[in-house]
C-alpha positions as CSV (number, residue, x, y, z in Angstrom):
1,X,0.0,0.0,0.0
2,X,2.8,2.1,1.0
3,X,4.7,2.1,-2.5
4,X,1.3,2.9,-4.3
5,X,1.4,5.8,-2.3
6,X,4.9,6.3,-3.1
7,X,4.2,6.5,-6.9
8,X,1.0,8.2,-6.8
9,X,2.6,10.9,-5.1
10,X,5.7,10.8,-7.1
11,X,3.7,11.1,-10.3
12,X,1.6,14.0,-8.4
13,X,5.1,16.1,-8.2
14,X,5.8,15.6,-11.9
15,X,3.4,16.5,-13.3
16,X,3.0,19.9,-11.0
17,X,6.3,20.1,-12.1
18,X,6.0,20.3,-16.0
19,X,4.0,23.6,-15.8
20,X,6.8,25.9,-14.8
21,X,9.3,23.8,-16.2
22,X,7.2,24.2,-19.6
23,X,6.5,28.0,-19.1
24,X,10.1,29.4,-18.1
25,X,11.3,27.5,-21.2
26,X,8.4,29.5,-23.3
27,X,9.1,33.1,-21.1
28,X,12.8,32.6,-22.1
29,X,12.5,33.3,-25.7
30,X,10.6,36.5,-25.5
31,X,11.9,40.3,-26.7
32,X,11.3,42.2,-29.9
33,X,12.8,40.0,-32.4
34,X,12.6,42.3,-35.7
35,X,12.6,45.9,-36.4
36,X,12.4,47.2,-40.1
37,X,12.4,50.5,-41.7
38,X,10.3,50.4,-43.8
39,X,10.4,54.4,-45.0
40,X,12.1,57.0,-43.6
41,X,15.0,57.4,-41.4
42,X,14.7,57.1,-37.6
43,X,16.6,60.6,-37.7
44,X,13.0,62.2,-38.1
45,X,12.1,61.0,-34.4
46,X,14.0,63.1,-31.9
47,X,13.1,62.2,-28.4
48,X,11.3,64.7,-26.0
49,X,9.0,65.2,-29.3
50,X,5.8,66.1,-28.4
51,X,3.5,63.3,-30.1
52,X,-0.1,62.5,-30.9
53,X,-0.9,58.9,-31.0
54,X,-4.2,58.3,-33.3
55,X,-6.1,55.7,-32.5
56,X,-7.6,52.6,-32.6
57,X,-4.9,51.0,-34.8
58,X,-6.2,49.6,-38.2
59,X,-5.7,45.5,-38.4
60,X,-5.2,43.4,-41.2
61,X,-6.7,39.7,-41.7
62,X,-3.9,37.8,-39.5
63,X,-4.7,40.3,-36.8
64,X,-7.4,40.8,-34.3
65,X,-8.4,43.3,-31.4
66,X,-8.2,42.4,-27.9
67,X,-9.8,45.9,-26.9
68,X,-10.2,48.1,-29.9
69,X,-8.1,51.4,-29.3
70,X,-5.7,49.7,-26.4
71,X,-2.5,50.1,-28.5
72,X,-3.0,53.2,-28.8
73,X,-3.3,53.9,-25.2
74,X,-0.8,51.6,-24.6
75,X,2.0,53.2,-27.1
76,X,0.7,56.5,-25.4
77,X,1.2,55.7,-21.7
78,X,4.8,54.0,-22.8
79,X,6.1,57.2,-24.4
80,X,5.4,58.6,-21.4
81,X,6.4,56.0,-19.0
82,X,9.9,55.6,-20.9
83,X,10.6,59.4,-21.5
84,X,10.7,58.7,-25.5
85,X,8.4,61.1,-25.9
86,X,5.7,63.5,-24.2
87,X,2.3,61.5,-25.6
88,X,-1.0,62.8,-26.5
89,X,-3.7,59.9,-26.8
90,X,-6.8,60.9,-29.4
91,X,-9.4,58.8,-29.9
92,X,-11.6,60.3,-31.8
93,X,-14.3,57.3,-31.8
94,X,-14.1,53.7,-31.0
95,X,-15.8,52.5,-33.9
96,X,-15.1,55.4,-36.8
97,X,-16.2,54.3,-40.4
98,X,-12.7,54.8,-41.3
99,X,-9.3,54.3,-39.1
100,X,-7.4,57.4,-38.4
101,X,-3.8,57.9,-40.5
102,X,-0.7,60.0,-40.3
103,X,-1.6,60.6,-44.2
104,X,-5.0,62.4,-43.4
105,X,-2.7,65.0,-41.5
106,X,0.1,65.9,-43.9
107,X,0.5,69.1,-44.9
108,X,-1.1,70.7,-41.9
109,X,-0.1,73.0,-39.2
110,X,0.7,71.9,-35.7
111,X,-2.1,74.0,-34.6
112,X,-3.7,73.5,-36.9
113,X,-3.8,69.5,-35.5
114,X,-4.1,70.5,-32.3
115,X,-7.3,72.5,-32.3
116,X,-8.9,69.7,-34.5
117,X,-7.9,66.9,-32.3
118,X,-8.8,68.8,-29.0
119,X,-4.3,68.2,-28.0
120,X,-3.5,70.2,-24.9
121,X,-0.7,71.1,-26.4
122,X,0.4,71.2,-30.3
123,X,1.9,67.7,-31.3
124,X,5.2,68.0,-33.6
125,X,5.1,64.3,-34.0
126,X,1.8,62.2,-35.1
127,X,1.5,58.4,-34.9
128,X,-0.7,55.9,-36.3
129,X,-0.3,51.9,-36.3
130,X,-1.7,48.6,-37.8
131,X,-2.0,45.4,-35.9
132,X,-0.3,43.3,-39.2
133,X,0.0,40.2,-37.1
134,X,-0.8,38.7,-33.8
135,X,-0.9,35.1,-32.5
136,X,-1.8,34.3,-28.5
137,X,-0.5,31.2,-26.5
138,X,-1.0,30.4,-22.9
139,X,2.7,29.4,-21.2
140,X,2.0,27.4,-18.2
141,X,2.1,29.6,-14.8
142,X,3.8,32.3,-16.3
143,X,1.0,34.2,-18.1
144,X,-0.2,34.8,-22.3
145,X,2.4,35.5,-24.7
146,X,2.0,37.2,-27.7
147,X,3.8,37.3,-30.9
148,X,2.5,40.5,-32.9
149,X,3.9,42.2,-35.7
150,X,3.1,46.2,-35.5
151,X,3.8,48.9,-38.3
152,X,4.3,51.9,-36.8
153,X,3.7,55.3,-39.1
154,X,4.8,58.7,-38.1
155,X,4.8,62.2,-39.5
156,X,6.9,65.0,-38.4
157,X,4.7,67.9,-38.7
158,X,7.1,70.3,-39.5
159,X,8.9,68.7,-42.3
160,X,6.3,67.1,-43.5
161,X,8.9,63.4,-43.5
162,X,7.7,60.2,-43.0
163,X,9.0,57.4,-41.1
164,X,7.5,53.5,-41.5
165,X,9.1,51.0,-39.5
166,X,7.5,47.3,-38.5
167,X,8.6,45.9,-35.1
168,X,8.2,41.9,-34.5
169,X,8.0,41.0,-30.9
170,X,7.2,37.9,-29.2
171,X,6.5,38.8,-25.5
172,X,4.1,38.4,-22.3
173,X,1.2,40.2,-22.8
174,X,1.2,43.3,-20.8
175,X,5.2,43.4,-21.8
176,X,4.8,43.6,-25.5
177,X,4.4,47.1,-26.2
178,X,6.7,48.4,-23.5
179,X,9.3,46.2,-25.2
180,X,8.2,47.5,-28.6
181,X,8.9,51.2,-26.9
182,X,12.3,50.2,-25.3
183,X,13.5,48.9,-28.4
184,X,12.8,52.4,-29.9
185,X,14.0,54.3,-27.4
186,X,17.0,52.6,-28.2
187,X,17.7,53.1,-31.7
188,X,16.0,56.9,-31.3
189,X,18.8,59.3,-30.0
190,X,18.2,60.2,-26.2
């Protein structure tokens, strides 16, 4: 009876055992794994730009919303939170007939943005983004990890230049755009 015991218990502390064993191994593998330029140069960003992020993000097919305009917020609160750049969140609508772009802005006046997009300030930076990519997986007692590809679109308001880039990350959840945001801070001068 004893060494039933014995190996039910045993098997008990193996499997219990798996799940962090299996989610550390998953966890270990995480960061932004690609950045590309798509157009532009990253000399256009200067940090301690004041910036407007435009939201909700357009998607493509491979993509899909967990809460529709939570990029944005999140890119937003990051700038802020990493001292890239002072951020201006404007969400227009949640659900507008047509997702808000850099190119709708060109040409115009900082002012000019702010007073239409209600800024406290005028932005010399604007941002908009598309979800291209974004697969979920659970990794045992460690938490959701998320592997989404973002393109990233912002317009210096002054010079009217461009700058594209697409950022690959593979990261826990509620890590993945602060990673995304570390990574530019990065390549961005400080």
């Amino acid at each position: 009876m004893k060494t039933k015991a014995f190996w039910g218990v045993l098997c008990l502390l193996l499997l219990s055992a798996c799940g962090p064993i299996i989610g550390g191994m998953m966890v270990a593998g995480t960061g932004v794994k690609e950045v590309t330029v798509v157009r532009g140069e990253l000399t256009t960003l200067t940090a301690g730009s004041r910036i407007a992020v435009l939201g909700p993000f357009a998607k493509t097919a491979e993509a899909f919303y967990i809460c529709r305009g939570e990029e944005a917020a999140g890119f937003a609160s990051s700038f802020v939170t990493s001292g890239l750049f002072q951020a201006e969140l404007s969400i227009d609508q949640r659900f507008p007939d047509r997702l808000p772009t850099i190119q709708d802005w060109k040409g115009k006046a900082p002012a000019e943005v702010q007073k239409a997009l209600d800024l406290d300030a005028p932005p010399e930076l604007l941002m908009s983004g598309t979800i291209l990519k974004r697969e979920m997986v659970a990794a045992p007692m460690q938490g959701v990890i998320t592997h989404v590809v973002y393109r990233l679109d912002f317009l210096d308001l002054q010079s009217g230049q461009e700058v594209s880039m697409e950022m690959t990350v593979k990261e826990l959840f509620q890590e993945a755009i602060p990673s995304v945001v570390e990574e530019l801070a990065r390549r961005v001068k400080m």
